[in-house]
C-alpha positions in Angstrom: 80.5 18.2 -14.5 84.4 18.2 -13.7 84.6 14.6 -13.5 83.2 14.8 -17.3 85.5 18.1 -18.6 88.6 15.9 -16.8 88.3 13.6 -19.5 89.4 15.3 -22.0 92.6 16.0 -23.2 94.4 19.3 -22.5 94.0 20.6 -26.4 90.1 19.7 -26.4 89.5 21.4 -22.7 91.2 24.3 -24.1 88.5 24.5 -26.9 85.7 23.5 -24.7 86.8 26.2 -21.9 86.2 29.2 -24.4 83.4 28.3 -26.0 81.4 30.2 -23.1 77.9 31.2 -24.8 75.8 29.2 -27.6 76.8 31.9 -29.9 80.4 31.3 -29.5 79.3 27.5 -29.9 77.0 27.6 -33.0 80.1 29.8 -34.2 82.3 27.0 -33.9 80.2 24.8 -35.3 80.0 26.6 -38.1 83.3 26.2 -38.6 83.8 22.5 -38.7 84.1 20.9 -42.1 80.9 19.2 -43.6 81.2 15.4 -43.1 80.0 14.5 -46.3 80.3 10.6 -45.2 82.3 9.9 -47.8 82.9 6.1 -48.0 80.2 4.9 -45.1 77.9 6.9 -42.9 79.5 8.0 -39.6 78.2 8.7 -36.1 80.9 10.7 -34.6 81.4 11.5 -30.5 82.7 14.2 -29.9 86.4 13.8 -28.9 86.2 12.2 -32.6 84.7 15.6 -34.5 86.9 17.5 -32.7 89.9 15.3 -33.9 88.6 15.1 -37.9 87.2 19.0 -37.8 83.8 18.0 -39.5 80.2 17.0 -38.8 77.3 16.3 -40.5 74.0 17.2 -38.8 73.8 14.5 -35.5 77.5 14.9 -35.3 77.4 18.9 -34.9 74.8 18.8 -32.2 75.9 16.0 -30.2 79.2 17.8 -30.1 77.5 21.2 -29.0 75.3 19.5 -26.6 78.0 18.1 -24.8 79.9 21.8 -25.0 76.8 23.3 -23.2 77.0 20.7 -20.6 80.8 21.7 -19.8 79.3 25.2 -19.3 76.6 24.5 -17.4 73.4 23.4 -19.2 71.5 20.4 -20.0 73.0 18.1 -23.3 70.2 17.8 -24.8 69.2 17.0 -28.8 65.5 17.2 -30.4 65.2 15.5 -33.3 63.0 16.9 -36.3 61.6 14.4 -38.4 60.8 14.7 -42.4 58.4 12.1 -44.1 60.3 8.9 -45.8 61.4 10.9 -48.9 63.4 13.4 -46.8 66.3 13.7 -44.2 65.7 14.3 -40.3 67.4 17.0 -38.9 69.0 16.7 -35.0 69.9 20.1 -33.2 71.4 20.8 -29.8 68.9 22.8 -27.2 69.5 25.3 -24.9 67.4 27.6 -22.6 67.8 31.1 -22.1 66.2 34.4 -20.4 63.1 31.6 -19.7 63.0 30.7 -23.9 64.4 27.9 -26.0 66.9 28.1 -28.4 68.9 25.2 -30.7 72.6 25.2 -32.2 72.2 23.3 -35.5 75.0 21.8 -38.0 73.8 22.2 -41.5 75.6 22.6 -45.0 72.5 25.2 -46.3 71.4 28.6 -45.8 68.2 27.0 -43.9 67.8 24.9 -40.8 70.0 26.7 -38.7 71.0 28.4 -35.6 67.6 29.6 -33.5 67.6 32.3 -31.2 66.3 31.5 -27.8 63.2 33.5 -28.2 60.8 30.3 -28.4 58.4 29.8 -25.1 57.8 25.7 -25.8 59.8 23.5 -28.3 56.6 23.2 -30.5 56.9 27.0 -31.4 60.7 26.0 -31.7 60.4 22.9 -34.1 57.5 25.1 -35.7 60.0 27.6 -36.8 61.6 25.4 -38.6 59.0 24.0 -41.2 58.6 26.1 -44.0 62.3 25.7 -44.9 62.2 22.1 -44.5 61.4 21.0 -48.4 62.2 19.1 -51.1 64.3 20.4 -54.2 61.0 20.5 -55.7 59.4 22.7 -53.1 57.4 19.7 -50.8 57.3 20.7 -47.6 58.3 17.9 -45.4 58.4 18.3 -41.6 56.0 16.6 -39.5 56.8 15.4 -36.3 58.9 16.4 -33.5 60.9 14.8 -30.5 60.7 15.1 -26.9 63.9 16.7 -25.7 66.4 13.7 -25.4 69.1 14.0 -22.2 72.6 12.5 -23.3 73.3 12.1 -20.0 71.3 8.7 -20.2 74.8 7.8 -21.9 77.6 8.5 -19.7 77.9 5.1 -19.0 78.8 4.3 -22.2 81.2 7.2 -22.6 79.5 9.3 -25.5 81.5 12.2 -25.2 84.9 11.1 -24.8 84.4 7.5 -27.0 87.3 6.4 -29.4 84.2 4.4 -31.2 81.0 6.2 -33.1 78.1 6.5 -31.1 75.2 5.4 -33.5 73.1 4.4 -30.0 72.6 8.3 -29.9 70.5 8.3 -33.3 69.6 5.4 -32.6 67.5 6.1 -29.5 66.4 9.3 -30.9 64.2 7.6 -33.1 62.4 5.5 -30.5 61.8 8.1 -28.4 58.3 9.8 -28.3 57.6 12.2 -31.0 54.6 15.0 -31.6 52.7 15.6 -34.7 53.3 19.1 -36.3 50.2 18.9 -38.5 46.8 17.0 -39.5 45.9 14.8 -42.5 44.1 17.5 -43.7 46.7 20.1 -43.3 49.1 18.2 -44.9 46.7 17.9 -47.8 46.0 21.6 -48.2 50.0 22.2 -48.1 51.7 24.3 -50.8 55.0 24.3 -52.2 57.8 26.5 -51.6 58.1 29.5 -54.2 61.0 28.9 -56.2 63.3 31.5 -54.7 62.9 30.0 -51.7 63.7 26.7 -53.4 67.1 28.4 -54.7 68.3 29.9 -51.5 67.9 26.1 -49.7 70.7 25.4 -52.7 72.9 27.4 -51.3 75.6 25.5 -49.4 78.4 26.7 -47.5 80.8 23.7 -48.1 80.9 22.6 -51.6 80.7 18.9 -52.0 83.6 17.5 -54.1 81.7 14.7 -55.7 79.0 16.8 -56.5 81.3 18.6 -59.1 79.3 20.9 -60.1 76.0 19.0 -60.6 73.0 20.4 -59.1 71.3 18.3 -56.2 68.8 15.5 -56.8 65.5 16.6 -57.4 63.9 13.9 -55.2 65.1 15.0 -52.1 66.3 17.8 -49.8 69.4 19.3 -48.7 70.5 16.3 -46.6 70.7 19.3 -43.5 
């Protein structure tokens, strides 16, 4: 652990050191910038997040994974993931008081920050599936991850890397994964009312390409 927090420079220890509860961490998070990927998609470590002050989803959580492990916990990331027409969401575990929690980057009011109230990551990942729809109300969650330790990366320097780290979602999506629901549940599925649809609108950064256009129908909130 100190051989890990020694790597960092002096102004990035100085975050890391006070960042002392996942609620101080998910408030951070919070305020990052959104990484909208503006000329190419990015991957991020987290000396490089910290250095830009955005994230986009996987950017957010690898960064508070590896701020939990500096205080004491495990750096891990479940990945949630959405049938072909939608975006996967990554989040950053935690246990607490015996429960499961996650710290989640996110540009909407939904898909974010869960309490650790949850006994087993299914109720977790659970929790997060009727928010988790399309602009035009398809709900599309269906499978979960097994929890995923970064540590199987320190050898190639994840937190500390001058270079993105696109092995991280990389592995995340060959590792084992658990079905949410049936063929026949997903059949008998309805949409999300359209209030709901309007609060997943909301977005905390406003996108300056988007200039005032409302979001594509055809898919979600990009998380």
């Amino acid at each position: 652990m100190a051989a890990m927090a020694n790597r960092f420079f002096d102004g990035e220890a100085r975050i890391i050191r006070r960042l002392t509860t996942p609620r101080k961490i998910q408030d951070f998070i919070n305020g990052l910038e959104m990484n909208f990927d503006y000329d190419e998609d990015t991957c991020q470590s987290p000396r490089q997040v910290l250095k830009s002050g955005m994230a986009h989803c996987v950017e957010g959580a690898i960064l508070a994974a590896a701020i939990l492990r500096h205080h004491g916990h495990r750096p891990l990331l479940l990945d949630l993931e959405a049938t072909d027409r939608d975006y996967d969401h990554v989040v950053a575990l935690f246990r607490q008081h015996g429960c499961w929690g996650a710290i989640s980057k996110t540009n909407h009011a939904v898909l974010r920050y869960r309490e650790p109230i949850y006994r087993t990551l299914r109720e977790l990942a659970l929790s997060y599936f009727h928010e988790y729809f399309l602009h035009c109300g398809r709900k599309t969650l269906r499978r979960y991850s097994a929890p995923f330790n970064l540590r199987a990366f320190d050898a190639r320097n994840w937190v500390t890397s001058e270079e993105e780290v696109w092995f991280i979602p990389e592995r995340l999506t060959e590792i084992r994964h658990y079905p949410i629901l049936s063929r026949r549940q997903i059949a008998t599925l309805r949409r999300a009312d359209a209030i709901e649809i309007a609060a997943g609108r909301l977005t905390e950064f406003p996108d300056p390409r988007a200039r005032g256009a409302a979001p594509p129908a055809s898919r979600g909130s990009g998380h």
